[in-house]
C-alpha positions in Angstrom: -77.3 -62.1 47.2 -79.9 -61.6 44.3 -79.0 -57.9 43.0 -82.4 -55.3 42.7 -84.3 -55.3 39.8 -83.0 -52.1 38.5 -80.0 -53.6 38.0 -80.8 -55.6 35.1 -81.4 -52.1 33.2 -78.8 -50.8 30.6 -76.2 -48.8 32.4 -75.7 -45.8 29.9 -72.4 -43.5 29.8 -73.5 -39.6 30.3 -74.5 -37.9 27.2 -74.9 -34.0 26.0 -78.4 -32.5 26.3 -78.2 -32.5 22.4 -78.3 -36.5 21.6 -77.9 -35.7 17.8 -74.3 -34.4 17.8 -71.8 -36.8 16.7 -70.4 -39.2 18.7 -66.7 -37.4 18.7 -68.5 -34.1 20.3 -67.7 -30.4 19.2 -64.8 -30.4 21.2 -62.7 -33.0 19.6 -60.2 -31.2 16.6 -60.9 -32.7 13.6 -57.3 -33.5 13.1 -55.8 -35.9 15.4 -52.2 -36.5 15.9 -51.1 -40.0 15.0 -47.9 -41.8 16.0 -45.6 -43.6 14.6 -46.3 -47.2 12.5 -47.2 -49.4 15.4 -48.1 -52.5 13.3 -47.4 -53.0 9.4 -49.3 -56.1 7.3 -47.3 -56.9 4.6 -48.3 -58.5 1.6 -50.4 -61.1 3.4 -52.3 -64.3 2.1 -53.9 -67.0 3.6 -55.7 -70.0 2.1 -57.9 -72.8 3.5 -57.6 -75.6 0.9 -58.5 -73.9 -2.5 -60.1 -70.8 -0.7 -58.8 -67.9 -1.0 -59.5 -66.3 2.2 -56.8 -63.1 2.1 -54.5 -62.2 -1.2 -51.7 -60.1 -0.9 -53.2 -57.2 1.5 -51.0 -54.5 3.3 -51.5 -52.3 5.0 -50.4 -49.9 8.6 -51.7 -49.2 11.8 -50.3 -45.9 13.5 -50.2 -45.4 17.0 -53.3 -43.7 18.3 -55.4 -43.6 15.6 -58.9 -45.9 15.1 -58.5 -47.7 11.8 -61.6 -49.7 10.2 -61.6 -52.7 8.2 -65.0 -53.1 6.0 -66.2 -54.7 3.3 -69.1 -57.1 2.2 -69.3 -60.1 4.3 -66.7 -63.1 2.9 -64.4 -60.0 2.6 -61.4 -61.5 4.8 -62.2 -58.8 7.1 -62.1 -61.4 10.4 -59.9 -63.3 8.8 -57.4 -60.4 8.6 -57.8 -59.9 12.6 -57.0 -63.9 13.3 -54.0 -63.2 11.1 -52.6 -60.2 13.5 -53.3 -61.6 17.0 -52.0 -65.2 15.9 -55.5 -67.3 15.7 -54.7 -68.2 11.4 -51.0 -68.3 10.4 -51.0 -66.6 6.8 -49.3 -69.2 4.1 -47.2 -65.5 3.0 -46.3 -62.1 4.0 -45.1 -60.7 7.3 -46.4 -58.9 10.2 -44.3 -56.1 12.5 -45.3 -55.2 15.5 -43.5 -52.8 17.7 -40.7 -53.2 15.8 -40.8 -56.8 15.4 -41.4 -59.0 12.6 -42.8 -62.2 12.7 -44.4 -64.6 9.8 -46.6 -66.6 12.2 -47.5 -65.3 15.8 -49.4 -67.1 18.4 -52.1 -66.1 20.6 -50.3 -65.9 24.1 -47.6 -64.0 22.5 -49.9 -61.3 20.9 -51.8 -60.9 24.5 -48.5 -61.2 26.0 -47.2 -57.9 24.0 -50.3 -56.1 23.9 -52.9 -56.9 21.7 -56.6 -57.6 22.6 -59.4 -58.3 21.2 -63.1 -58.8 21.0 -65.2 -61.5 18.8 -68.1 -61.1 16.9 -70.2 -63.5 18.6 -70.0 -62.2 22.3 -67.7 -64.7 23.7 -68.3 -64.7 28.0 -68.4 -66.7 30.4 -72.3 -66.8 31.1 -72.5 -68.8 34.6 -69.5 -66.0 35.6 -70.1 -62.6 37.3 -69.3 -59.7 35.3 -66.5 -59.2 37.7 -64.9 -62.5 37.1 -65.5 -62.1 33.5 -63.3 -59.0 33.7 -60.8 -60.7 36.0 -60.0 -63.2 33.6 -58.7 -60.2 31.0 -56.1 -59.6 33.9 -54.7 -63.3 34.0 -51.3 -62.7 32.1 -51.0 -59.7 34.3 -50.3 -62.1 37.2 -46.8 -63.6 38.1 -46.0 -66.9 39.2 -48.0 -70.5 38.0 -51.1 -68.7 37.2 -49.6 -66.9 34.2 -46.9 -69.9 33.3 -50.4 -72.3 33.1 -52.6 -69.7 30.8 -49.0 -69.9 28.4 -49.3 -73.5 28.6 -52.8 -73.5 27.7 -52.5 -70.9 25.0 -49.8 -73.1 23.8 -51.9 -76.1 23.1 -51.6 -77.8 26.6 -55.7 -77.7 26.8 -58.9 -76.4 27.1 -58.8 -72.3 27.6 -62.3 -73.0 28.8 -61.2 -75.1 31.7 -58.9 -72.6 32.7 -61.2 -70.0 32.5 -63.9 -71.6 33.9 -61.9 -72.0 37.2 -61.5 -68.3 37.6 -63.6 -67.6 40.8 -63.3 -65.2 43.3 -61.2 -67.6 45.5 -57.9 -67.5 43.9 -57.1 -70.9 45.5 -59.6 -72.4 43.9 -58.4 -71.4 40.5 -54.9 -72.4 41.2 -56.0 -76.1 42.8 -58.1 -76.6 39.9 -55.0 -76.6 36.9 -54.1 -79.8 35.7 -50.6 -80.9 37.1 -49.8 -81.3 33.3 -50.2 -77.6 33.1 -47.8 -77.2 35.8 -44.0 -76.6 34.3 -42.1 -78.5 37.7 -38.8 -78.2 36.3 -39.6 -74.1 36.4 -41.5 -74.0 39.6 -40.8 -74.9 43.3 -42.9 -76.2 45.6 -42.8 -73.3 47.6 -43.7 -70.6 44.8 -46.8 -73.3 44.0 -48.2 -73.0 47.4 -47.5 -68.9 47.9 -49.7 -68.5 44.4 -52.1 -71.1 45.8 -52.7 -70.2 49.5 -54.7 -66.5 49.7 -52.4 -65.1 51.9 -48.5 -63.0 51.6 -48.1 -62.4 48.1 -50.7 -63.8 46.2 -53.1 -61.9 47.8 -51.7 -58.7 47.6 -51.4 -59.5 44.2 -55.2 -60.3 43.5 -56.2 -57.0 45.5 -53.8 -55.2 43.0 -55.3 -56.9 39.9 -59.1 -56.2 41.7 -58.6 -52.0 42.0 -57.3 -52.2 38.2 -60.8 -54.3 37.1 -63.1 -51.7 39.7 -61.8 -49.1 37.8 -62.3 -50.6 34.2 -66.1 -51.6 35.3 -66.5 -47.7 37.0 -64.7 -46.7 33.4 -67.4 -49.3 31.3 -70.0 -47.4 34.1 -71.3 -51.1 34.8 -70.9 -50.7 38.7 -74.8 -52.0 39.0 -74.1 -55.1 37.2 -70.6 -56.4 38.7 -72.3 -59.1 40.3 -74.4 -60.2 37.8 -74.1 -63.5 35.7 -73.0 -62.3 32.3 -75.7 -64.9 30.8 -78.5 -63.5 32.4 -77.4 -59.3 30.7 -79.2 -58.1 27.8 -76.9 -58.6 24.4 -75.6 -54.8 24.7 -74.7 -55.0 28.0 -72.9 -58.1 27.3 -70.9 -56.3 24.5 -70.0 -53.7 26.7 -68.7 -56.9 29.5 -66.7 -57.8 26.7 -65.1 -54.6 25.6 -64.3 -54.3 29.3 -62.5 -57.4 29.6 -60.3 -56.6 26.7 -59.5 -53.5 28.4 -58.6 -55.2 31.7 -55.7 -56.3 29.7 -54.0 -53.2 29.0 -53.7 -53.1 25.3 -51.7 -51.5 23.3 -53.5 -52.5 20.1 -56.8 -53.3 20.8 -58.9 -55.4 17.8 -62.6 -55.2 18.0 -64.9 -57.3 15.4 -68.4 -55.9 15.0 -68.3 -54.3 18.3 -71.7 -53.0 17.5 -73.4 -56.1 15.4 -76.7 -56.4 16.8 -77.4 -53.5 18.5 -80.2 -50.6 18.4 -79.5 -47.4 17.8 -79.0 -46.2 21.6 -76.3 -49.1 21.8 -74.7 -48.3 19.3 -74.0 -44.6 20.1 -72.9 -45.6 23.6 -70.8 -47.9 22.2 -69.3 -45.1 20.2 -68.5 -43.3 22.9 -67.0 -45.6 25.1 -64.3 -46.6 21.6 -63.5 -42.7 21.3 -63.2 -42.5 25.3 -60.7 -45.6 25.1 -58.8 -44.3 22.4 -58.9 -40.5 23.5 -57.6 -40.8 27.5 -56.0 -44.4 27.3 -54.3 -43.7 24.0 -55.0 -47.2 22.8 -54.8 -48.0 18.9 -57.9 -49.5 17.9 -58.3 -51.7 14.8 -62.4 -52.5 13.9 -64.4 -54.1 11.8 -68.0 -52.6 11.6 -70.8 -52.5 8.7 -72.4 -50.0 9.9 -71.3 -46.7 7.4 -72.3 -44.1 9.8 -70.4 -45.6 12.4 -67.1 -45.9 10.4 -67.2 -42.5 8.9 -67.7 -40.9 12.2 -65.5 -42.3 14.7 -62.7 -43.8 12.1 -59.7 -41.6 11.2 -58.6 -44.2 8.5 -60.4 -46.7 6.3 -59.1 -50.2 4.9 -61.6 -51.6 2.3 -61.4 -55.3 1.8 -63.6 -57.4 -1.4 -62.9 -60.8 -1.9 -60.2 -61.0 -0.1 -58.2 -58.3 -1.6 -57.1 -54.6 -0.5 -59.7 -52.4 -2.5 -59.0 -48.6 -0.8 -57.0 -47.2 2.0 -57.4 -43.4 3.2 -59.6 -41.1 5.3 -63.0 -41.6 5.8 -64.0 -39.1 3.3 -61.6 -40.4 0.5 -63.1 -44.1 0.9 -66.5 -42.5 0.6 -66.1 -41.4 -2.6 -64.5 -43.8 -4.3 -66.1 -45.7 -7.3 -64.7 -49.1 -6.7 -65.7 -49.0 -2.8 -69.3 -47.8 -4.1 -69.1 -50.6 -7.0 -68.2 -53.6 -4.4 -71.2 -52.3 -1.7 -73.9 -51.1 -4.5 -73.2 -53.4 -7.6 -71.7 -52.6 -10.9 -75.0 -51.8 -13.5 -75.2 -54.2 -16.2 -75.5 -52.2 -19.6 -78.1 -53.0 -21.8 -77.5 -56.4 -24.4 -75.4 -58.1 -21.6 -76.7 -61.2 -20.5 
């Protein structure tokens, strides 16, 4: 059924009477507690060819906190984020997360122990509803051949678009439509095939579970009036928002966002702004983003990593970064002084 009209307008969070108050609000202390270390870069590089993409950076990510990466553009800023959720492999260094270090990490395992993420380009699936879109964040959350095929996939066994692209709202439809290469036999009975398969017993109880999580992410995103919506046909900050949501359908414990807010008005942007600090503040989630946007880093940020040319350039509170000559040098310029050529 073709949804109303109205529901093609932006769906906007509640806001105070005042719209100029910060996004954090009056009520938010200005000192936050952190956590422990939850992820630790260290001394990362990574090359492509005679590029220099990322030289020797470290750096820490606390639990709780929302730390952002900036810098001019060809900084290594998205580059760093490929290196933490397994999309690059850095030639050196090490990553720990939760306690675990690893010199190369793929992509299923990151999403597997709780790291999402968001691209800079909005990444959906556009013929998809919004509520499919948002279903597909909760695909490792289900047991059984489902979850074994998205490993296999994220593993190099094909196309994550085919997979995806399967993900309707008949869950035996998704499941006939795997490749039998993606299906591990020597793992799986036929038996367990056809309980995930047939929407009945089981499997269905487990898609109604994995349905009340994603109805209350899109009540949470406040996007109830465009669940049934292709994700092609929403404006570009709605489809941001779709995005943010399907990372969240995950369950992250780290959650990376790149230019959550690239391309976006002013209105967007503070609604976007107020749906990060709602994610971090009541779900406790560790955020990690990239944004160019000043005013947005020094507000909702509560620690700054500075990147230039691939190289670490200032670490510290919002306030310290702000003030600091080489940060100003690498945004601004460096004056020539008169006679140089």
């Amino acid at each position: 059924m073709t949804p109303p009209n109205d529901a093609m307008t932006e769906a906007k969070p509640a806001k105070p009477e005042d719209a100029s108050v910060s996004a954090r609000g009056d009520n938010v202390p200005p000192q936050k507690k952190l956590g422990d270390v939850i992820l630790k870069a260290d001394n990362i590089s990574l090359s492509f060819g005679g590029v220099r993409a990322i030289s020797d950076v470290s750096f820490e990510i606390r639990e709780h906190e929302i730390l952002a990466i900036i810098g001019p553009n060809g900084a290594g800023k998205t580059s760093m984020l490929n290196c933490i959720n397994g999309f690059y492999h850095p030639q050196e260094g090490t990553i720990t997360y939760q306690g675990v270090t690893r010199s190369q990490m793929r992509p299923y395992e990151a999403a597997n122990s709780g790291i999402a993420r968001t691209f800079q380009n909005v990444a959906l699936f556009a013929g998809m509803s919004v509520l499919d879109n948002i279903m597909t964040g909760r695909l490792l959350k289900m047991p059984g051949v489902l979850r074994q095929a998205v490993n296999r996939v994220a593993d190099g066994d094909g196309a994550i678009g085919g997979l995806m692209s399967a993900h309707r709202s008949s869950r035996a439809f998704r499941i006939a439509s795997l490749p039998v290469s993606w299906i591990p036999g020597a793992a799986i009975s036929a038996a367990d095939f056809m309980l995930e398969a047939v929407y009945k017993g089981p499997a269905q109880r487990d898609e109604i579970e994995n349905r009340i999580f994603v109805e209350k992410i899109i009540e949470f995103m406040n996007i109830q009036a465009i669940r049934r919506v292709p994700a092609g046909r929403l404006p570009y900050g709605l489809q941001k928002r779709v995005e943010l949501a399907r990372a969240l359908a995950a369950e992250p414990t780290l959650l990376l966002l790149d230019e959550p807010m690239a391309g976006m008005n002013v209105e967007e942007k503070e609604d976007m702004c107020r749906f990060i600090l709602d994610v971090n503040d009541e779900f406790g989630t560790t955020i990690a983003l990239i944004e160019h946007d000043m005013g947005v880093v020094m507000d909702i940020s509560d620690r700054v990593v500075v990147l230039d040319y691939g190289r670490k350039l200032a670490d510290g509170s919002p306030e310290e970064v702000r003030g600091n000559q080489d940060v100003i040098d690498a945004y601004l310029g460096v004056p020539h002084e008169e006679g140089d050529d």
